[in-house]
N, C-alpha and C positions, 0 to 999 in steps of 0.2 A: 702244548703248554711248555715243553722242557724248548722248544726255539724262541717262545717269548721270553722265559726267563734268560735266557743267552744272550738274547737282545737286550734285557734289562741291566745285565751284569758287563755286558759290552758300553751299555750308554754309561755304568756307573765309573765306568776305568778299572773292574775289575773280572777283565774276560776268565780269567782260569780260576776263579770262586767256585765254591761247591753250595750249592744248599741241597738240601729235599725238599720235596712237596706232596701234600699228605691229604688226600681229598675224601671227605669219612661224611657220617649224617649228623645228624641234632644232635642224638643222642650218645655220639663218641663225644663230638667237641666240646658238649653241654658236664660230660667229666673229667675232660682237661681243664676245662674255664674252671667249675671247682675246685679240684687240684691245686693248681700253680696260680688262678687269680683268687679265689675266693669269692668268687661270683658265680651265682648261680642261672644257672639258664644255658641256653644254645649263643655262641655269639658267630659271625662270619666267619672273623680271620683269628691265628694266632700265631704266635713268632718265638720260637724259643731258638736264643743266639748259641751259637759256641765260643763267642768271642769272649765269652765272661767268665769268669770263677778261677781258679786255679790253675786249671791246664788250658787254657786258650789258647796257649802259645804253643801247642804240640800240633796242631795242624792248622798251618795259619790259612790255609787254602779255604778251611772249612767255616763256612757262615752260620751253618742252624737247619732249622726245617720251619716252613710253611707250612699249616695245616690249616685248611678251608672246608666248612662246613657247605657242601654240593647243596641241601636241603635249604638254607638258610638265604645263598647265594639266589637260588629261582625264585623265594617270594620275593626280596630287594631287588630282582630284575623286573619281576612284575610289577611291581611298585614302582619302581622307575622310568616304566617303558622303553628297558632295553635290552636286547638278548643278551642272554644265559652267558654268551663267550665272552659279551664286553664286561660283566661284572667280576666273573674269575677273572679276567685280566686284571679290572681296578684291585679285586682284594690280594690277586699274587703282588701287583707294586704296592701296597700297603703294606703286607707281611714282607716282601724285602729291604724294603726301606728303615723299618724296624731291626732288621736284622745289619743293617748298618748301621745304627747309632741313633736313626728319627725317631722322634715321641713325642707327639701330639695332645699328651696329656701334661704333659709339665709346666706347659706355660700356654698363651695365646700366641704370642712371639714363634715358638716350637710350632705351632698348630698351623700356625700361617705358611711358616718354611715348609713344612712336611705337604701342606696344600699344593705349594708349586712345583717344589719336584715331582710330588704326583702327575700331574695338569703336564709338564715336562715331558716325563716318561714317557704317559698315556699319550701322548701325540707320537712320539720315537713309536713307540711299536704300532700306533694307526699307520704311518707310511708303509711299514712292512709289509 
């Protein structure tokens, strides 16, 4: 995982970014999602940036952390008919993407862009 995020942060123009990535079950990310969204339940992915609040500017290197429910990941792989690796791949560029600036909820407009950089990506790290 940490050479596909290097791939992703190379395709983004920003090779010497940091993030983390944080791979837990339901039941962690399910009291993050309460937490910080106020949503209840287990969800995939989540992205909490560094680039916001008051000190963002103290490590500009630093992007945030991915955090992907491994649990949550294998039923939407099964569901989709596709292994386990290709779905951690789609939700680490969904949580990095996020921690660039995309947001898929704000608009349709936003949903559509954030679809093709995805689609984008996801082909960048299929050659590798």
């Amino acid at each position: 995982m940490q050479t596909t995020a290097q791939a992703l942060l190379n395709a983004l123009g920003s090779p010497d970014a940091e993030l983390s990535i944080v791979i837990m079950d339901d039941g962690q990310i399910a009291q993050l999602n309460e937490q910080y969204r106020h949503r209840n339940g287990p969800t995939n992915v989540l992205a909490f940036s560094m680039k916001e609040g008051e000190f963002a500017d103290l490590t500009p290197e630093l992007l945030g952390d991915v955090v992907i429910s491994a649990e949550t990941a294998a039923r939407e792989a099964d569901v989709l008919n596709i292994s386990f690796t290709r779905r951690l791949d789609f939700l680490l560029i969904h949580g990095i993407l996020h921690l660039f600036g995309y947001d898929h909820e704000r608009s349709k407009a936003d949903e559509a862009e954030m679809d093709r950089k995805t689609e984008a990506l996801f082909n960048i790290i299929s050659k590798e």
